[in-house]
Every structure is written in structure tokens, then in C-alpha cells.
N, C-alpha and C positions, 0 to 999 in steps of 0.2 A: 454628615461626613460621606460625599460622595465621590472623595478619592482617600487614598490609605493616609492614615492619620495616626498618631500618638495616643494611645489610651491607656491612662494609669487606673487600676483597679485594687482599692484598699478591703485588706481582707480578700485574697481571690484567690487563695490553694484549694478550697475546698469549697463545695456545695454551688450557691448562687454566683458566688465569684468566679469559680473556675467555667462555672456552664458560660458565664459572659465573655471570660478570656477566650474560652476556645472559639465562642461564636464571631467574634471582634477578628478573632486572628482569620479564619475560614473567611471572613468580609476583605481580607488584607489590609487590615490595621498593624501596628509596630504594638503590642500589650505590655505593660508594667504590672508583673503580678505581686504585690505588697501580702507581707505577712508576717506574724508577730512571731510564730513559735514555730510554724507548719515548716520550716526548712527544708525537710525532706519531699513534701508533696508538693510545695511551689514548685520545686527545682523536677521535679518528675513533668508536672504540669507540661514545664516551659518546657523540658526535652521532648514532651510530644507536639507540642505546637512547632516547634523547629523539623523534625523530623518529618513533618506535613507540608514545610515549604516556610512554614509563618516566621515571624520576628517576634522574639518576647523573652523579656530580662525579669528574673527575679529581684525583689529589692526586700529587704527587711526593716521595716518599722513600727512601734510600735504607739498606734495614730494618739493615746493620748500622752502621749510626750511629746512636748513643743518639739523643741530641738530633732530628734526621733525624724519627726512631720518634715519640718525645714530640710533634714540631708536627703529626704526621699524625694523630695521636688527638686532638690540641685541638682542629686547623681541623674534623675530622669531625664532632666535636661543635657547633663551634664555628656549622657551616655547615647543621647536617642536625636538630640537638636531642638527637639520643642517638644511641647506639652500641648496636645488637643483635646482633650477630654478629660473626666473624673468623674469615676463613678463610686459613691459614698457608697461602698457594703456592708465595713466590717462594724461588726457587731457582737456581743457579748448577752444572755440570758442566764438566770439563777436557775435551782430550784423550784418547784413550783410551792407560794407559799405565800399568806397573807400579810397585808400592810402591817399589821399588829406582830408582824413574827419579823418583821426586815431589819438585821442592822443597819446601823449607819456605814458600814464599811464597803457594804453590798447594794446599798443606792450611789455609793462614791465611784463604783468601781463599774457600777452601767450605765454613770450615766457622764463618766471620764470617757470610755469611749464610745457611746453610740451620739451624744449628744458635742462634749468639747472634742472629739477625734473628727468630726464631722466640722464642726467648727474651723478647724485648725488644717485641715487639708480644703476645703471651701477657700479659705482664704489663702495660701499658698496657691491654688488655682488659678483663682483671680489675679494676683498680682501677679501670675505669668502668662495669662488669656487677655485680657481686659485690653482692650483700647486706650483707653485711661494709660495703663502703664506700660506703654508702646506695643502691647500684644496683637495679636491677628484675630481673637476672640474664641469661641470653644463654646463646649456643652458641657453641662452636670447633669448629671440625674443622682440623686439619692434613693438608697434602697429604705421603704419606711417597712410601715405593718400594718397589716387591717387591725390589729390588736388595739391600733394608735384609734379608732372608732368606737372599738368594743369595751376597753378599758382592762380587760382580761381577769377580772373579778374572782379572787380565791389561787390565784396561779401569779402575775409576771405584772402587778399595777406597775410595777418600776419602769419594767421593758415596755410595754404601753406606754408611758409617759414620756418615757424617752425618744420616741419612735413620735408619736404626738408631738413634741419640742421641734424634730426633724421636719415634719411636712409643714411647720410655722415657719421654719425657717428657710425653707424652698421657696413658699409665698414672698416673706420679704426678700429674699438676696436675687431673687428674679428680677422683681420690680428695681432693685438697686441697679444693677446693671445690666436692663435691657438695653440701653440702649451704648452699653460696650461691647458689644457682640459676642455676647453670653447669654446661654438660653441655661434656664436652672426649673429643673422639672424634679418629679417622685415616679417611685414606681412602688407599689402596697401590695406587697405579695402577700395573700391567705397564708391558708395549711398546705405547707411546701418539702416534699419528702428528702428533708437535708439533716446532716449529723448534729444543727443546734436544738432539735427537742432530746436528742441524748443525752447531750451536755448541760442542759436543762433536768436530766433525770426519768423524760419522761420518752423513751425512744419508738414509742409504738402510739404517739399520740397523736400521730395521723388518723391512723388507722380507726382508732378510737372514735373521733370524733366527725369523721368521714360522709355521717348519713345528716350531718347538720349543713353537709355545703350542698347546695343546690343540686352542683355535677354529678353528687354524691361520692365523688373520689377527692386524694389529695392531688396537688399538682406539681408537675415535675421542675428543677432550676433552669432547664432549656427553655419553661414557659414564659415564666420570669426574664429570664435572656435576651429572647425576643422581642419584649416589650422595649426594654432594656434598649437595644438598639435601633431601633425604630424611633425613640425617643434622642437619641444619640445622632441621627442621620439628618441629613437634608428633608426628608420627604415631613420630618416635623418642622420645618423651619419655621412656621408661624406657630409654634406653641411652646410658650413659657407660662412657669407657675402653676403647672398641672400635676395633678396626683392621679395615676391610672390604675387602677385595682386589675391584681392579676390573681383573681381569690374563687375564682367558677361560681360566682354568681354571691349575694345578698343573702 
């Protein structure tokens, strides 16, 4: 994207979302910040990307609702002209806690929307990118996880798995439509110092486990960001079906 372009971001009020909106916006992108419940901190968001010059519309959805998914792709259009990008954030983690302790209600509900939410705006994408269906074409990037490598053993097998379902499905919907002028890539962010290990229960578990990453620290969501639009820009134009670890090292 090397002139200002449309970028909807699911899940973007807070943490890895919002660092991408604001980075996207500062590039002179148009941002769609999507959000399930955060109303107040989207709507703050977009007042400061406005306030700095930028363009950017809060939209509410919630990605594992079909329907939900469908009005977030019309108003975007509906409000902005076209749709150039999608970046797959939003995501959802439990408590930390073993396979043998999971309900069923709590693998229906992470993997409703890291996996079918994902799904379901992917596809609303395409059939407004795609060549194929008269589009101009566009970029994905999905947000996954290093977890999706590590399997996350005694803590989030769900959230791993789910995140793992993610970077399979980068691989194939790249290959689907490369050649509709859709590049579909990942970005595998490590230990990343944002508000889902709180919501997770575990809020200091950067910190924690900090001396096991290479850099020996956690990494910030402007890291991740970065990646994030680089992957998003022209200067990748020849890379689809890539998963780029943004985790300071093995």
C-alpha cells in the first residue's frame, strides 16, 4: 500500500490493534477500528487518530457472528468507498489451565472467534478484494501466535490450536487467491506486553517469563505493528503465505 488505502482492523481498541490503527493511520491509511465490547476505547482511539490529521471510523462487531461480520464489511464500504486491507486481530484467551480441566463451552467460545471470526471476515474480504469478484485486490495479514509452535502445554492448548488452525489457513487462502490480487500472510507475535495475559488471569506473565526469550524482555504492539505493515505495503509485494515471528528470537 503505497498510497492511502482502506484498512479494517478486527479487534483494534486496544493493544496490538490499536498500535496497528494508529500506525496505518500516521502512514495515511482511512482505519476501521472493529470492536465487540471496547465502545469506549475505539471511539477514544479514532478521536485521536482524527485529532492528528488521520481518517478512522469505529465500527462494532462481533467477528463470530455471521451476520455481525457481513454489516461490518457493508457499513466499511458503505462509509469509506472500498475496502483495501484486513488485518485478522481479534482474539479471545482463557485462564491458564489444562486440557483435562477445558469445558466445552470454553473451546466453543475460542475457537468461535479466533478461528470461525477469522474465517468469516477472510471471506467477506475476498469477496470484496478479489479480482474474481470484480475487486482491485488487497492484503491480509492475520495476527497468529508463537504458542501456535509451542502448543502452550499446562496454560492455553485451545488458544495454541486455535492460532495453529490460523497460520493453516494463511497458507491455504494465499495459495487460493494469489492470483486475484490478494496477498494473505501472518504475523506470530511472542510475549507481547498487552492487556490479553490479564484477561487470561495472568497479568504479569511477561514479566515472568521474560528471561526464556532470547532479547530477554517482552515485546511491545508497535513491534508487532510494524511488522504488520510492512507486510500490508508494496515493498512485500512478492510475499504471500508467510508467517513472520515477531517473538525476539527462538
Amino acid at each position: 500500500m503505497s498510497q492511502a488505502h482502506v484498512v479494517l482492523i478486527t479487534g483494534g481498541s486496544r493493544g496490538i490493534g490499536a498500535a496497528i490503527a494508529r500506525l496505518a493511520a500516521a502512514a495515511g491509511h482511512a482505519v476501521v477500528v472493529n470492536y465487540a465490547r471496547q465502545a469506549d476505547a475505539a471511539q477514544r482511539l479514532c478521536a485521536d487518530i482524527v485529532a492528528t490529521g488521520g481518517q478512522a471510523l469505529a465500527l462494532q462487531a462481533d467477528v463470530a457472528q455471521e451476520a455481525e461480520v457481513v454489516h461490518l464489511f457493508d457499513e466499511t464500504v458503505r462509509q469509506l468507498g472500498r475496502l483495501d486491507a484486513l488485518v485478522n486481530n481479534a482474539g479471545v484467551v482463557g485462564p491458564a489451565a489444562r486440557v483435562d480441566e477445558l469445558s466445552a463451552e470454553r473451546i466453543t467460545r475460542m475457537f468461535a472467534t479466533n478461528v470461525l471470526g477469522s474465517f468469516l471476515c477472510a471471506r467477506e474480504a475476498v469477496r470484496r478484494m478479489s479480482t474474481r469478484h470484480g475487486g482491485a485486490g488487497g492484503a491480509i495479514v492475520n495476527i497468529t501466535s508463537r504458542a501456535a509452535d509451542l502448543g502452550s502445554p499446562g496454560e492455553y492448548v485451545d488458544y495454541a490450536a486455535s492460532k495453529a488452525a490460523l497460520e493453516t489457513m494463511t497458507v491455504g487462502l494465499a495459495r487460493e487467491v494469489a492470483r486475484e490480487g490478494i496477498r494473505v500472510n501472518a504475523v506470530s507475535p511472542g510475549l507481547i506486553n498487552t492487556g490479553i495475559h490479564a484477561s487470561g488471569g495472568q497479568p504479569d506473565r511477561v514479566q515472568r517469563f521474560a528471561d526464556r526469550i532470547p532479547m530477554g524482555r517482552g515485546g511491545e504492539p508497535e513491534e508487532v505493528a510494524r511488522a504488520v505493515l510492512w507486510l500490508l505495503s508494496d515493498q512485500a509485494s512478492y510475499v504471500t503465505g508467510a508467517s513472520l515471528e515477531v517473538s525476539g528470537g527462538r
